[in-house]
Each structure stands twice: as C-alpha cells, then as structure tokens.
N, C-alpha and C positions, 0 to 999 in steps of 0.2 A: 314241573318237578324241580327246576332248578330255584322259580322264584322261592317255594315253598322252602326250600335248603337253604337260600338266604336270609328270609327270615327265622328256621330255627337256629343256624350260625351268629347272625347277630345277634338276637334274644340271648341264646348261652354266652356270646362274648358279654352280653350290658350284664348278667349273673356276674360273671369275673371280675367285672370293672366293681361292682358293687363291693365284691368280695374285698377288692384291692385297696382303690380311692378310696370307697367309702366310709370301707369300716375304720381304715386310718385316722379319719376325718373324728371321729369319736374316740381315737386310741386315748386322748389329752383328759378327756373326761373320768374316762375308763380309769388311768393310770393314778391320774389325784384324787379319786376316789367318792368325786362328785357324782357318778353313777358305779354303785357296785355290782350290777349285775349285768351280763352280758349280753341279754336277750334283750334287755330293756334299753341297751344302748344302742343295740343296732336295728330296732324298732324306730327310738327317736330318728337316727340315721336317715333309716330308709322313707320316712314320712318327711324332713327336710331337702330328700333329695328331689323327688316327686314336684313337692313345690318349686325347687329352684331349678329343675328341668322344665315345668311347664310356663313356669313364670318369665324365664331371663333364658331359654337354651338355646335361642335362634341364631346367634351370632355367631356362637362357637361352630355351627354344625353346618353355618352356610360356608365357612373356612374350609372345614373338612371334607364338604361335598364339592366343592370348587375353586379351591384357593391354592391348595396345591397343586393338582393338578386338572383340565380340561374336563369338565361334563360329559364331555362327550364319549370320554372314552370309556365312561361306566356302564357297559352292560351290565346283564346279570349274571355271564358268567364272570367277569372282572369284578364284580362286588361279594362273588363268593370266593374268587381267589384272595380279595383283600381282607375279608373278615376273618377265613380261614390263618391267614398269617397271622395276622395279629392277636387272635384266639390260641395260637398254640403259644405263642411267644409270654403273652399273658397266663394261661394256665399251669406253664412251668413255675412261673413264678410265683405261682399262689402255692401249687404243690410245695416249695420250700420255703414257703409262709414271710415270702420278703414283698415288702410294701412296695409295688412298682408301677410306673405314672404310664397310664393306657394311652395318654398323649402321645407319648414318643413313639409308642410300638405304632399307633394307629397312624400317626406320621410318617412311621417306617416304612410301613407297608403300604401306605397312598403314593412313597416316595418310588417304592420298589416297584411300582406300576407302573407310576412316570418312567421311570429310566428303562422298562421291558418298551414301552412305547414311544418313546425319546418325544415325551411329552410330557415338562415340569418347570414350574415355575419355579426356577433358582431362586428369584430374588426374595421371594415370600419364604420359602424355605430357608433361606439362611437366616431372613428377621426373626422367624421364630425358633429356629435354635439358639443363636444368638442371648434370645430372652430365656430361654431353658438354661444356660449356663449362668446366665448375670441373678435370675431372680431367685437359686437359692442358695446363690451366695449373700444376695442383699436381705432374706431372710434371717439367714447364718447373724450376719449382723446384726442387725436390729435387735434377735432376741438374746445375742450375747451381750450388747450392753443394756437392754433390757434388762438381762438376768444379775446384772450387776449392780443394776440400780436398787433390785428388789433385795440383793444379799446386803448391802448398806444399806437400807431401809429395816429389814425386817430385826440387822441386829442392834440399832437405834429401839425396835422395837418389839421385841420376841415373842409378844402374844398379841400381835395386832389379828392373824388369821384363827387364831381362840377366837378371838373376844367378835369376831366378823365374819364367824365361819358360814353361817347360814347366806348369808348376801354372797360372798364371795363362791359360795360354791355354786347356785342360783345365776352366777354370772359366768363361771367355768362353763356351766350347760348351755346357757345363749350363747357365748362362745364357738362351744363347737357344734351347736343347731348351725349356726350363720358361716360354719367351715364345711359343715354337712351341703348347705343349702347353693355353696359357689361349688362342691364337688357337683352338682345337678346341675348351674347351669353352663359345667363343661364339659364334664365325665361322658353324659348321655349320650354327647352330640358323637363321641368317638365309637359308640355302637352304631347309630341309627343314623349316621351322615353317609355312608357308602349306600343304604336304602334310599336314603333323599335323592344323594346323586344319579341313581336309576330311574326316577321318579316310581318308586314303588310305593311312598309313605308321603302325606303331605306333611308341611314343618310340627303343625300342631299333634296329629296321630302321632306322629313316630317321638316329641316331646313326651308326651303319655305313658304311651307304651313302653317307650324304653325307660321312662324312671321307673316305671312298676318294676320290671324286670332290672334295674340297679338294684333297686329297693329289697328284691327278693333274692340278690345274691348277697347282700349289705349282711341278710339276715341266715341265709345256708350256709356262705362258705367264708364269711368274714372271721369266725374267732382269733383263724393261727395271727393273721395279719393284726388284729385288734390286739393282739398278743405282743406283737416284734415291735408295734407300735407305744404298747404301754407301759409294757414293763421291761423290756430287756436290754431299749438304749441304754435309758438314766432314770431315776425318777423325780418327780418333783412335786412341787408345795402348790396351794391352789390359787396362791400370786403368781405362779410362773406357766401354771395352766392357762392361764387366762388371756398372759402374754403370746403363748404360742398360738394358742386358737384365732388368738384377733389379725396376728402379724399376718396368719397363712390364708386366714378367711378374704383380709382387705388387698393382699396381692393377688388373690388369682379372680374375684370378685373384679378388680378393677381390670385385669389380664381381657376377661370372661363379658366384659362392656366394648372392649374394643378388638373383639372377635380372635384374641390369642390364647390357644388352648396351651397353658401356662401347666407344669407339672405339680397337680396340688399334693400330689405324695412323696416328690423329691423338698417343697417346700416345707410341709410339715414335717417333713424328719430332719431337715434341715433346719429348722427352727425349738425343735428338741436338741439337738446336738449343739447350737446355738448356746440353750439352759444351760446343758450338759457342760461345757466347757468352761463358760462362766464360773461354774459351781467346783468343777473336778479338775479344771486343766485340760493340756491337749492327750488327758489317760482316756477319754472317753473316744478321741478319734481313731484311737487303737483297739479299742476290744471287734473280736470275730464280725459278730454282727455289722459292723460299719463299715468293715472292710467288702465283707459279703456283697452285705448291699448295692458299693460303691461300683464293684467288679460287676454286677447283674443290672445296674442302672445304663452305663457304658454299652453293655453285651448290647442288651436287649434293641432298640431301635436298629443297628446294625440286624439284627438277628431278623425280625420281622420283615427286616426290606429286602433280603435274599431269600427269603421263601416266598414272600410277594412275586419278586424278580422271578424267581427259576417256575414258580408253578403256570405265569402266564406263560415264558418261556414253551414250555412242556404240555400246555392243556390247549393254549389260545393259538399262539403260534408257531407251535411245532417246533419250534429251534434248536435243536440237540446240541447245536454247536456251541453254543452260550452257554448251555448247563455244563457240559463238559469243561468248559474252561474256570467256569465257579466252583465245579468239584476238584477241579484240580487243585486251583488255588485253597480250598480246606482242606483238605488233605495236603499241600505242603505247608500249610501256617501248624496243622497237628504234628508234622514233623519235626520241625523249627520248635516249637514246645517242646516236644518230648526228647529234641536233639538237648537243648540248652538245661534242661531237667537234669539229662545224663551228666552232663557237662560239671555241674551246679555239683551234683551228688558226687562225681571221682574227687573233684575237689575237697570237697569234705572227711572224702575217706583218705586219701594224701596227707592231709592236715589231722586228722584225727590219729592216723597207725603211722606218719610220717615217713611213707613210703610209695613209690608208683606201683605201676603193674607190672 
C-alpha cells in the first residue's frame, strides 16, 4: 500500500513540477508572442521535457537520490514523507500561480529528512545553495546588459525585428524548446529521485515516466504560472525573448551536466526581471508580483524542510518532543509577526490623528 502511495505522490508532485518549471520554461515564448496559444505552448513544453528527461536526467536525480543525504535512509515510508512535503509546499504555490523552483522545495524536504535522522551532507548542501543564490543573480546580469545591448541596437535600428520577424521568432521557440528541454534534464529528477533512492524505479523507467507525468502537468495545471510568467513581470520584443530563453536554457543546462539541480524558475524570472530593468528601471523590482514571488521563493525550502522534519518526527519516529518544540517555535515567530504588525499600525495611527492611546 505504501509503495503504491509513493508512486501516486510522486507522479502528482512531477504534474506540479510541470505545472511550475515547466510551463515557465515557455512563459518567454508565450509572452513575445512567438506562440500565441496556450495549449500549443505547453504541448511544445511538455514534448521537450520528456526529451531532456530521458536523454540528460541521470545526474541531477543520482544528487537527489544520494547526494544530500544517505541512501540508506530511504525507505518507503521516508520517500512518502519526503514527496509528501515537497507536494504540499509546491501545490500552494501553484494554487497562487507563482513560478516556484521544485529544486529548493525538493531539497527542502531531502534536507528536512537529513536533520529528523542527523544524517546530511552539509557540505554538498551548502554548494548548492550557495549556487541557488549566485546563479540568478548572474542571470539577473547578463540579461540586464543583454537587454541593453538590444535597446541600443534596436534604436540604431527600429525595424530590424519587422524586417526579421519570422527568423527571430523561429529562434524565440528553439530558445525556449532548449529551456523546456534543461527543465527535463533537472525538473524530473526532483519527482522521481526519492523513488530511485528506494530503489523502487530504475534511472531509465523512472527518466520516462516522470517526464510523461511533467509533460502532463506542463499541460493541466501550467496556464496561471504561464501567465505570471508572460505577461505580468514585463513584457518584451523577440530580441529580448531570445536573450532570456538562451541565458536561462545554457545555466541550468550546464548546472544539470554537473549533477546541480540549479533553480530554472528563479533563473528565468530572473532573467526577465533582468529585460525588465534594463528597459523600465529598478520600477519593475517593485511591482506586487516580484515582491510576492521574492517572499514565497525564500518561504518555500524552509517550508518543505519542516514538514519533511516533523512528519518523520511524528509517523517514523515517534518524537513528540521535537514536534512540540517546532510548534512552538511557529507559533512564536506568528506572534512576533502579529506583535510587530500591531506595533507598525499604533504607529500609523499616532502619526496620522497625532495622538496616543
């Protein structure tokens, strides 16, 4: 019963990841207008994911199944406590249709295991956060001056993407097939490495089967994310498409050869936000959405790794003692919030009717 529960947990989490990474992975297309329809982008999607699952996902997913932490420690019930955490941490986030990197969570929660069993590989764990912070900023970069190369080019020459639209759009879509196809050979590994590490899947089967099942959330539950991704950063011209797609395809591509599951959803939006800034200033670092984002990027890995933590806690090793001192601890951090809230708002009202209480 339980094995059967692992594979429908992970299955629904590789739909989410689909939903998430994937459909992102095409937002760039979506947005410049190189595919105008929605079904047919996250068809392409989901057919390059498959590919670059079956073809290149061995690396990222022997990480996941053993690079953080111990093999050994993966039963089957530890591989449905870990998918389980990372599934709920992911599904929140699709529910508020924000683009969020199944890496970190699924990190999270491999992380949240280690430390219920004080079994983890710190040092591996810090290199790839380490790389989680550095590479979408160096994103950020690249397509900021990128995008400032293309605004001094384009106003030198103001009908170059007229007179080139067909080629250029044509290269938009290879673009984000070849962003589509590095989400595959990392995305998957983050459903179907807690399988491997059970040995319930060989590399190949569980390659397959979890792209299909990317593939098929890429195409269910991708719109709203396809959405936050295309249109509601910034938008852009199919020079700048082209820039974003390649910047984000050849970091996590190259990330994805040397077995680091690199955030291709924090890169791609960091690599929009990049355009964005080039083009608008630092207006685009402030609107809702990037704030949002910013705050649920952040949450999330923390989030996964304390529901990873407390459910072995609670199901594997009984430990009540440990749960109770993590509920403690959220329950005074929602205190501390709501105390500093209050705080935040007398002040306002002091300042506003220039009187106390």
């Amino acid at each position: 019963m339980l094995i059967i529960m692992a594979f429908i947990i992970a299955f629904f989490f590789a739909m989410n990841i689909g939903a998430s990474g994937g459909a992102a992975a095409m937002g760039v297309a979506y947005a410049s207008g190189s595919i105008k329809n929605k079904n047919i982008a996250l068809i392409l999607c989901g057919i390059c994911i498959v590919i670059g699952s079956v073809v290149a996902g061995d690396k990222v997913t022997k990480t996941i199944s053993s690079g953080i932490a111990p093999q050994t420690i993966f039963t089957v019930e530890v591989v449905v406590v870990t998918l389980i955490a990372a599934t709920l941490s992911l599904f929140i986030a699709n529910m508020l249709g924000i683009p969020l990197s199944t890496s970190e969570i699924t990190i999270g929660a491999v992380a949240g295991v280690g430390i219920a069993f004080e079994m983890l590989y710190i040092q591996q764990l810090v290199l790839i956060i380490m790389f989680w912070f550095i590479v979408p900023v160096v994103a950020f970069g690249i397509s900021y001056v990128t995008g400032k190369g293309i605004l001094s080019f384009t106003k030198r020459r103001p009908h170059i993407e007229a007179k080139w639209k067909k080629p250029l759009t044509f290269l938009v879509i290879l673009a984000a097939c070849a962003e589509a196809f590095s989400a595959g050979m990392k995305n998957v590994a983050n459903a179907i490495g807690p399988l491997v590490s059970a040995n319930l899947l060989g590399m190949q089967d569980a390659a397959l089967y979890g792209g299909l099942f990317v593939a098929l959330g890429a195409f269910l539950l991708g719109r709203k994310v396809l959405e936050t991704n295309g249109k509601k950063i910034t938008s852009f011209t199919l020079l700048e498409g082209i820039a974003i797609s390649t910047t984000s395809a050849a970091l996590v591509i190259t990330g994805a050869l040397y077995g680091l599951p690199l955030p291709i959803t924090q890169i791609t939006t960091s690599s929009i936000i990049g355009i964005g800034s080039a083009k608008n200033g630092a207006a685009v670092l402030k609107k809702g959405i990037v704030v949002q984002m910013l705050k649920v990027w952040f949450a999330a890995p923390f989030l996964s790794m304390v529901i990873a933590y407390v459910l072995v806690k609670v199901f594997i090793q009984s430990d009540f003692y440990a749960v109770a001192i993590v509920v403690a601890v959220f329950l005074a951090t929602i205190g501390l919030i709501s105390l500093v809230q209050s705080i935040r708002q007398e002040r306002r009202s002091i300042h506003e009717n220039g009187g106390g209480i």
